[in-house]
C-alpha positions as CSV (number, residue, x, y, z in Angstrom):
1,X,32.8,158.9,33.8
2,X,33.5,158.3,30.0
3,X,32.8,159.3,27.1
4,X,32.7,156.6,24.6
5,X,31.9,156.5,21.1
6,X,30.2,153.6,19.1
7,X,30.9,153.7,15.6
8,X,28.9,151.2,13.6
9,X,25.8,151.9,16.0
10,X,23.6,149.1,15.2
11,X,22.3,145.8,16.6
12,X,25.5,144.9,18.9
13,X,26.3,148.7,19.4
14,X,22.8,149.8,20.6
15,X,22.9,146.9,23.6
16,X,26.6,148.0,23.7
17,X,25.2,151.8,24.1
18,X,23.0,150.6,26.9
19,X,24.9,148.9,29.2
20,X,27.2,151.8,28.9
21,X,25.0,154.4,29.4
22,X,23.6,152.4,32.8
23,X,27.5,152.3,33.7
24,X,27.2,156.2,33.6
25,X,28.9,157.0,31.2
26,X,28.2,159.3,27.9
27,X,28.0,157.6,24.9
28,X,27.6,158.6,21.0
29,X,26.8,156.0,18.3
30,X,27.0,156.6,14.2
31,X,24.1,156.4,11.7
32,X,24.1,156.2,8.3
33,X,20.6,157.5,8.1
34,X,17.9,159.5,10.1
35,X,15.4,157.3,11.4
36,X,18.2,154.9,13.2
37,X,19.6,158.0,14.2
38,X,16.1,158.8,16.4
39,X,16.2,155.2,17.4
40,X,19.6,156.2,19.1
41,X,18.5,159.3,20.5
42,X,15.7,157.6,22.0
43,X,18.0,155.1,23.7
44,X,19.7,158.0,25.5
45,X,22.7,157.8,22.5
46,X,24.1,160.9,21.3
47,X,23.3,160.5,17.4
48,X,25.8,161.2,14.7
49,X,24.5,160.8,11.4
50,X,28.0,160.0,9.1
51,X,29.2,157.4,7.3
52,X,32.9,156.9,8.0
53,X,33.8,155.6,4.1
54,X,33.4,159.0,2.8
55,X,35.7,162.0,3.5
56,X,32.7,164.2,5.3
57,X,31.9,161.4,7.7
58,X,36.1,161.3,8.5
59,X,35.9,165.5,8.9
60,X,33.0,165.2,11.3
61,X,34.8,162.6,13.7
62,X,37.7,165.2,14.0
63,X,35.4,167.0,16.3
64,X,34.6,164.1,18.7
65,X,37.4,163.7,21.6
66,X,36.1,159.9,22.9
67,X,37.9,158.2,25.6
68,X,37.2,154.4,23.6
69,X,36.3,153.9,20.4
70,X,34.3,150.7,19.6
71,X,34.1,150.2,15.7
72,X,31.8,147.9,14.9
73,X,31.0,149.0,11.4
74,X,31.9,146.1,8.7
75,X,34.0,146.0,5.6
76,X,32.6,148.0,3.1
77,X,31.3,145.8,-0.1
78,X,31.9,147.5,-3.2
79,X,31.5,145.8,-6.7
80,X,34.6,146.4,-8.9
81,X,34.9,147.5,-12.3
82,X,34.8,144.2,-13.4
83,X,31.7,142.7,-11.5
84,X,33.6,141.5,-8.4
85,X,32.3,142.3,-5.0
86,X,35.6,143.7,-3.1
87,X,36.1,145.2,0.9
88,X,37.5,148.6,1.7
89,X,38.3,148.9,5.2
90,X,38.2,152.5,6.2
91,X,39.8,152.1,9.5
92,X,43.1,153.7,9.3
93,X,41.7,157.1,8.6
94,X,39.2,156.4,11.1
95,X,42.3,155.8,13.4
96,X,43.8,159.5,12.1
97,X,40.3,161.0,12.1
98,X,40.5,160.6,15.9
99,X,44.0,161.2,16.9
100,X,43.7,164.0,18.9
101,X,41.4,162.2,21.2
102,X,42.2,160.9,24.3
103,X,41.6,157.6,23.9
104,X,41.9,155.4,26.4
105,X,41.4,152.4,23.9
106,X,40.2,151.3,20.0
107,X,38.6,148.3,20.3
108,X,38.1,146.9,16.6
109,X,35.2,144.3,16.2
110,X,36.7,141.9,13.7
111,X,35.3,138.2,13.2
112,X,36.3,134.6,14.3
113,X,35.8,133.9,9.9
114,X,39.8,135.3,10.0
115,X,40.4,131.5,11.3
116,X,39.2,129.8,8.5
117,X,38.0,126.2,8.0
118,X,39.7,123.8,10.3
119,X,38.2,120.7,10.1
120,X,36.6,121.2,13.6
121,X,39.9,121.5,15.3
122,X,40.3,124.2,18.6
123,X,41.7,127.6,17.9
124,X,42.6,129.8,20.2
125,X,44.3,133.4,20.0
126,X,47.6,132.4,19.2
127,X,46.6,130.4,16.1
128,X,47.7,131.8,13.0
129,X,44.8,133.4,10.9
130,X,43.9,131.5,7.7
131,X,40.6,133.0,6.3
132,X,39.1,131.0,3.5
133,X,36.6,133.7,2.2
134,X,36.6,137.6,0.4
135,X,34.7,138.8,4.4
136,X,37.3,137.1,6.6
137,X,40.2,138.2,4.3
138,X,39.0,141.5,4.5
139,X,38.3,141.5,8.3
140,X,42.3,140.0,8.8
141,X,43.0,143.4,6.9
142,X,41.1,145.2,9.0
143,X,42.7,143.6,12.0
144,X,46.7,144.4,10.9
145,X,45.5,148.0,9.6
146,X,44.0,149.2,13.0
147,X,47.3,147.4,14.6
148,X,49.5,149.4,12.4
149,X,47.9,152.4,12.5
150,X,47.4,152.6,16.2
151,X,51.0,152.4,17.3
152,X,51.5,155.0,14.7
153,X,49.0,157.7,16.2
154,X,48.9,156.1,19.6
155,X,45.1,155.0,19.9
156,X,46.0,151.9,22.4
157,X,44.4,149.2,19.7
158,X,42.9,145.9,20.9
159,X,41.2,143.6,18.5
160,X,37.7,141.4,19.4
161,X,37.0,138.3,17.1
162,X,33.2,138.1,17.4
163,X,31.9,134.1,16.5
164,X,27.5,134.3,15.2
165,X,26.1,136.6,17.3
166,X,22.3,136.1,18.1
167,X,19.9,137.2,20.4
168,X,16.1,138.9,20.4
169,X,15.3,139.9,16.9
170,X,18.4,136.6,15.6
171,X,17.1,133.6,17.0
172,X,16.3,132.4,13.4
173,X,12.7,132.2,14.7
174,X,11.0,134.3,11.5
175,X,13.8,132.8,8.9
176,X,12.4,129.2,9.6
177,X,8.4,130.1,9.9
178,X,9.1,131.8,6.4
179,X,11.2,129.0,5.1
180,X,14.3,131.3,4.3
181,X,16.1,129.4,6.4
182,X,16.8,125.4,6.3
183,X,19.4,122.6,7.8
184,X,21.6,122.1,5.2
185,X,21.8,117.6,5.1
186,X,24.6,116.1,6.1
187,X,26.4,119.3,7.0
188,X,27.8,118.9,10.5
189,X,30.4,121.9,10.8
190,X,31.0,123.4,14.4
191,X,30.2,126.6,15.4
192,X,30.4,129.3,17.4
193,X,28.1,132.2,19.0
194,X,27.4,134.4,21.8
195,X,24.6,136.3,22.8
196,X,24.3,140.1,22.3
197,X,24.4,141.1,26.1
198,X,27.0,138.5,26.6
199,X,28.9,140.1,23.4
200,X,28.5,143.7,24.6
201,X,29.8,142.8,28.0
202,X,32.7,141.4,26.2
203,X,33.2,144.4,24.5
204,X,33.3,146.6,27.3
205,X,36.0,144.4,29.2
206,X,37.7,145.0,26.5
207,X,38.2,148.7,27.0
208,X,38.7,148.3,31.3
209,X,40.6,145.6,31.4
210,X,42.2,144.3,28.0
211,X,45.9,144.7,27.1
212,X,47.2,147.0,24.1
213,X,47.3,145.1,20.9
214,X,45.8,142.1,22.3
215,X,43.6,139.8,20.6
216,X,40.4,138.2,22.7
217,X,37.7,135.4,21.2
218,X,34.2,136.5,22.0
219,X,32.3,133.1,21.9
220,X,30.3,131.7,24.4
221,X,31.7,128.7,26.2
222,X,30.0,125.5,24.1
223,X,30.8,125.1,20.4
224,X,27.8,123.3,19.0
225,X,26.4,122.3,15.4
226,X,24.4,124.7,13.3
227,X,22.0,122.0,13.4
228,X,21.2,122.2,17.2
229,X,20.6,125.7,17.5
230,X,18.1,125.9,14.9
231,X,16.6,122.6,16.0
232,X,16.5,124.1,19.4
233,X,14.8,127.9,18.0
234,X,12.4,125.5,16.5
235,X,11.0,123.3,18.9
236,X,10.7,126.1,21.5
237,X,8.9,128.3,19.0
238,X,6.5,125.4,18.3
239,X,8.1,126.0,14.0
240,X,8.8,123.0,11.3
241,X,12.3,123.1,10.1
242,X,12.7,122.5,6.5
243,X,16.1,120.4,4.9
244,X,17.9,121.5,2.4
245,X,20.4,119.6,-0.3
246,X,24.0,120.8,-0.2
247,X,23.9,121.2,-3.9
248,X,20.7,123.2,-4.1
249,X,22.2,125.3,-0.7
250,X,26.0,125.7,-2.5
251,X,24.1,127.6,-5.3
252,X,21.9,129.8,-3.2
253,X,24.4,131.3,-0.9
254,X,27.2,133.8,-1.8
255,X,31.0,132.7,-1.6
256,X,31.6,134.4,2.3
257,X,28.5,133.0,3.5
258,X,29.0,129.5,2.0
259,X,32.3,129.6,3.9
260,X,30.7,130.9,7.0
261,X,28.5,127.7,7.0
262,X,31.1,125.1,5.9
263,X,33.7,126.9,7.8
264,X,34.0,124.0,10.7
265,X,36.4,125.1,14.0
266,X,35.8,125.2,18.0
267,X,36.6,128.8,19.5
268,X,38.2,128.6,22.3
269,X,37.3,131.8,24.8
270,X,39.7,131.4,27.7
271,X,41.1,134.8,27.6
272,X,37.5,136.3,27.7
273,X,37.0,134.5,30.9
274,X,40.2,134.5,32.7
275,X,41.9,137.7,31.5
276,X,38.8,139.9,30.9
277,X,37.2,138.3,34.1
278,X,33.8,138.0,32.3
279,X,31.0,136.0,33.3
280,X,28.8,135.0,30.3
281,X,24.6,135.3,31.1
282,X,24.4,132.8,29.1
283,X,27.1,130.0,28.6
284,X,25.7,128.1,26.0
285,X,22.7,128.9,23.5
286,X,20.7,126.6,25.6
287,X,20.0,129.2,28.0
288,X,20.2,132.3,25.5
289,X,17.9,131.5,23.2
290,X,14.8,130.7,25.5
291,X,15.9,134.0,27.1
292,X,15.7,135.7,23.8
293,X,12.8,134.2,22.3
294,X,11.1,135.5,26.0
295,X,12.6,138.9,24.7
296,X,10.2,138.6,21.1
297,X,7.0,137.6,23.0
298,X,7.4,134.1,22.4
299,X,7.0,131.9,25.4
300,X,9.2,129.1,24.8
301,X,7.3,126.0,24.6
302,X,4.1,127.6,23.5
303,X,4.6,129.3,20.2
């Protein structure tokens, strides 16, 4: 079996861990702190408490000898010298950090935001990248770094473009009973998600059967409107969903995650079914949310 290391340990890389770990295989996840790092340990995860943006965290990878890498940790936000929030994308000494390992693959977790706006049009892998936003300019970045950097010291890079994930714990269930979270009117963008398990299966394809500098769409196989998934979370949780004007919802949000919700395209995930040979749990959020609200104690229907 493998050993497999998880950097970026956190929502997706603990059901990532798990599925793993009942594959047989060893597997060590990061931490930037101590009491996620017993959450790991309890999970069976080999704990390492590091944060790979600073140059002890880089030192203490040079012992680890993984045969994949996940790295699921996101562009580091760092506010400038002149107030503006910026990205570092630590990845390329990640990439050096591990290249005496055998590795087998480095699958990066970048985002379906490197696609930009397009007016609700299809995209698919072969489409050329136009991010709109700071996030998805810094996840394209990340993307050509890891690329570059893993012909250079021979990690065998593949790239995952991950749409909204959600699952128990991100239904939206607690943002709408609190009202932190509200349809924006008239906004009628298309997006894109997949569940957690369904993401973490994804993932692991990946690694056993993706190709070397290869790019795969991990969405589920219905794009939808925001709208319908939160009217959906709602009515099965027995919750009132609040509106919101686009003007009042423009000045709340940040630029990234204005751009996220404006941001209208239909993700095509061929290549996750037909190359990686993966067979979502759950197609469309109309099965994976009442599965995941089940998952929070909440029996659909009944509040």
């Amino acid at each position: 079996m493998a050993e497999a290391l998880i950097l970026g340990c956190g929502y997706t890389g603990l059901r990532l861990a798990r599925r793993l770990s009942r594959a047989g295989h060893s597997v060590a996840g990061t931490s930037r702190s101590d009491e996620r790092a017993r959450r790991l340990e309890e999970a069976g995860v080999r704990p390492l408490v590091l944060d790979v943006g600073r140059p002890e965290g880089l030192r203490a990878l040079e012992g680890e000898a993984p045969d994949v890498c996940f790295y699921l940790v996101p562009p580091l936000r760092e506010e400038g010298p002149d107030g503006e929030t910026r990205y570092r994308n630590p990845t390329v000494d990640v990439v050096k950090a591990l290249r005496r390992a055998p590795l087998e693959a480095f699958v990066y977790g970048s985002s379906t935001s490197v696609y930009g706006d397009r007016g609700g049009e299809w995209v698919d892998e072969s489409a050329v990248p136009r991010p709109d936003a700071p996030a998805g300019r810094a996840r394209l970045e990340a993307e050509r770094s890891v690329l570059r950097a893993g012909w250079e010291w021979d990690c065998r890079p593949r790239i995952g473009r991950i749409g909204g994930i959600y699952g128990p714990g991100r239904t939206l269930r607690r943002s709408i009973r609190e009202g932190r979270y509200r349809i924006v009117e008239g906004l009628e963008a298309w997006s894109n998600r997949i569940h957690v398990d369904d993401l973490a299966a994804g993932l692991e394809a990946i690694w056993t059967r993706g190709e070397n500098g290869r790019v795969y769409n991990l969405v589920d196989d219905e794009p939808h409107r925001s709208e319908d998934f939160a009217r959906l979370v709602a009515e099965l949780a027995g919750l009132e969903l609040e509106t919101l004007g686009p003007e009042e919802a423009r000045e709340r949000d940040s630029e990234s995650r204005w751009a996220r919700k404006v941001g209208s395209k239909r993700v095509s995930n061929r290549r996750l079914r037909e190359e990686l040979e993966v067979e979502l749990a759950y197609p469309t959020f109309r099965e994976g949310v009442p599965a995941a609200l089940r998952e929070e104690g909440v029996e659909p229907g009944r509040g």
